[in-house]
C-alpha positions as CSV (number, residue, x, y, z in Angstrom):
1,X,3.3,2.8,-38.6
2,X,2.4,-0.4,-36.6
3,X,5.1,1.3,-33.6
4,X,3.0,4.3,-34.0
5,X,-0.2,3.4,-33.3
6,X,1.0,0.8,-30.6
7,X,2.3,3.8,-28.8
8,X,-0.6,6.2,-29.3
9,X,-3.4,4.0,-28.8
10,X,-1.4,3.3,-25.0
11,X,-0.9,6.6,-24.4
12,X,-5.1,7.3,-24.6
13,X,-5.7,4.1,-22.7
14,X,-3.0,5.4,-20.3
15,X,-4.7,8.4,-19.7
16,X,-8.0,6.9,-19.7
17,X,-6.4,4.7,-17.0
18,X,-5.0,7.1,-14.8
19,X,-8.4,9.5,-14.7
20,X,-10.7,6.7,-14.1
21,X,-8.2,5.4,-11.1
22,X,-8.1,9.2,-9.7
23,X,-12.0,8.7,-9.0
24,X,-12.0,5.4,-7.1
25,X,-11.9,5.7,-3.6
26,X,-10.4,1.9,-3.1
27,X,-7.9,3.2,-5.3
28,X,-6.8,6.3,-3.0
29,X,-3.6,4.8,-1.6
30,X,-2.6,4.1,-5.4
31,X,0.1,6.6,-6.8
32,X,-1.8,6.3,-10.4
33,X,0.8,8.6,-12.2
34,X,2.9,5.5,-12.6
35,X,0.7,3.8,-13.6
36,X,0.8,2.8,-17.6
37,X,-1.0,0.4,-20.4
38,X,2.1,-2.1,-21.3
39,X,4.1,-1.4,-17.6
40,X,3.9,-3.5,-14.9
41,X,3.5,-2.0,-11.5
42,X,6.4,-2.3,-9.2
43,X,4.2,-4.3,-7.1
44,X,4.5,-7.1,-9.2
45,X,8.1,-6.6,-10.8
46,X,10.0,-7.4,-8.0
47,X,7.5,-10.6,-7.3
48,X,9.3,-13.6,-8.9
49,X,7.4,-17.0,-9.6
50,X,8.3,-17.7,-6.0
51,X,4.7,-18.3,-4.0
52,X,5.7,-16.4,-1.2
53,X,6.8,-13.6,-3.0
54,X,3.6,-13.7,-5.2
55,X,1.4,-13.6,-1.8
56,X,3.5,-10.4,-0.5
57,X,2.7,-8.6,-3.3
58,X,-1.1,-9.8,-3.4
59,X,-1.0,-8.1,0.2
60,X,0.8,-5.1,-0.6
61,X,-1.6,-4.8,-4.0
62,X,-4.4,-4.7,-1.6
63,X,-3.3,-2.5,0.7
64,X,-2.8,0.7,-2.1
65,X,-6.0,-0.5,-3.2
66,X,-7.4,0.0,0.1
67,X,-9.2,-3.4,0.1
68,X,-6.9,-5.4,2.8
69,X,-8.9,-6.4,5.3
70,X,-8.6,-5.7,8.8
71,X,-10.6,-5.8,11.6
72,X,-12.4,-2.7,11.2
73,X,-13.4,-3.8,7.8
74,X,-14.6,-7.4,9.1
75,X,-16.6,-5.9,12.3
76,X,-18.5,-4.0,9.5
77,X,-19.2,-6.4,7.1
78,X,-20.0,-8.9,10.2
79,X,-22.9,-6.3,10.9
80,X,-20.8,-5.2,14.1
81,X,-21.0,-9.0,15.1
82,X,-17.1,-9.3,15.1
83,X,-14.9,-6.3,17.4
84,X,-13.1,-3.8,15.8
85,X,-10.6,-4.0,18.2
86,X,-6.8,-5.0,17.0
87,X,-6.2,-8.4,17.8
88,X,-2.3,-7.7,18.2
89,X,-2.4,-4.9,20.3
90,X,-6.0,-4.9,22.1
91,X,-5.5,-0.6,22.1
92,X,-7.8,0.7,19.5
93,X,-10.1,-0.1,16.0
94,X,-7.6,-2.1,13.5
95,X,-7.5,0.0,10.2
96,X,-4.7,-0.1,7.9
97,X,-3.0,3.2,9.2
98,X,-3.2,1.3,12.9
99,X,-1.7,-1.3,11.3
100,X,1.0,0.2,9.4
101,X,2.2,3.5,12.1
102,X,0.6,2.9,15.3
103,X,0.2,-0.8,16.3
104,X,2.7,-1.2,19.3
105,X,2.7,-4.3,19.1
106,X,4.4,-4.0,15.4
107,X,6.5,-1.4,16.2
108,X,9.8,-3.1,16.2
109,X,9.1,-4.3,12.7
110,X,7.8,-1.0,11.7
111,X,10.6,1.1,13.0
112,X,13.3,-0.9,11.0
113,X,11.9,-0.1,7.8
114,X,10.4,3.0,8.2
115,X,13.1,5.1,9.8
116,X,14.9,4.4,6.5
117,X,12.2,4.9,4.2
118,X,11.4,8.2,5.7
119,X,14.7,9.4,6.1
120,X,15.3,8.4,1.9
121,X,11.9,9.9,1.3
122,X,12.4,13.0,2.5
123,X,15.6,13.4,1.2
124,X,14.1,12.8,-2.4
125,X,10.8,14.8,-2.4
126,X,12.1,17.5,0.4
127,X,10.4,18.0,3.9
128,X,9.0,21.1,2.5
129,X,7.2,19.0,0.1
130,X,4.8,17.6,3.0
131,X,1.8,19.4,4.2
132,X,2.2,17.3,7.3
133,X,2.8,14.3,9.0
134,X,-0.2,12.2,8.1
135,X,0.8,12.9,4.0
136,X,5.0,11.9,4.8
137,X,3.6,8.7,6.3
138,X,0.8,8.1,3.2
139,X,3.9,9.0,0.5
140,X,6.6,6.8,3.2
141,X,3.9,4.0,3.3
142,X,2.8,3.9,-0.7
143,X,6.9,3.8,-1.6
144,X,7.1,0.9,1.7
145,X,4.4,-0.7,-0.4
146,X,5.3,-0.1,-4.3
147,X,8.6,-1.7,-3.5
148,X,9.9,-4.7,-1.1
149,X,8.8,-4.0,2.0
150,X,6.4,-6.4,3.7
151,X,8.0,-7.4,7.0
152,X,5.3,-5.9,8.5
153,X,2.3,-7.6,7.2
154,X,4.6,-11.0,7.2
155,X,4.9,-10.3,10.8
156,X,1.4,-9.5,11.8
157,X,0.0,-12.6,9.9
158,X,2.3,-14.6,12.4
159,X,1.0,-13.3,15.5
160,X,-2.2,-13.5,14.6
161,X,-1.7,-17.1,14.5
């Protein structure tokens, strides 16, 4: 009885979960079908107790939430006080898809995890699968981010320094 209602009042909060998350913008990066009451995220499964590895996944956390900041975000909550500009490559505005496909200044990084990812992406879901390019590098990116991939923010937070 007790199993019972354990697993049926998860399943409405599940649900309740998962509609509520489809509606949040800062949540668009976030593949909520996985998400589940009692289940922790991948995000956080693979973090052990390890500090570093408890920051990487703080960093990939906030990137599918959309709430990483980058430069973009700081020159408009600066009131367009602070430049927009990436501070790693000096080419365009810093958002998060500059920073994770176009930065050239992290493309070495980049390159030797996502040649891979895409490559086993693809070969999972099927190129046909993809409208286009922009939604095989959102699905490469949120599976780069759900599971242990954070060379590339580890690398742009050390030449930023």
């Amino acid at each position: 009885m007790e199993k019972t209602l354990r697993s049926t009042t998860n399943k409405y909060w599940t649900s309740e979960l998962q509609e509520t998350a489809d509606t949040k913008y800062s949540l668009r990066f976030l593949n909520t079908t996985i998400l589940e009451i009692g289940i922790v995220h991948p995000v956080w499964e693979y973090a052990s107790q390890n500090l570093l590895d408890v920051r990487k996944s703080m960093i990939k956390a906030r990137m599918l939430a959309g709430t990483y900041l980058v430069q973009a975000d700081k020159y408009k909550f600066s009131q367009y006080k602070i430049n927009a500009i990436c501070p790693l490559c000096h080419r365009e505005d810093e958002d998060l898809t500059h920073v994770l496909t176009f930065c050239p200044t992290l493309r070495e990084t980049r390159m030797k995890y996502f040649l891979p990812l895409k490559g086993l992406v693809t070969s999972i879901i099927g190129r046909k699968n993809v409208n286009n390019s922009s939604t095989l590098t959102k699905t490469v990116w949120h599976f780069c981010l759900t599971f242990q991939c954070s060379a590339i923010c580890k690398t742009s937070a050390k030449l930023r320094r």
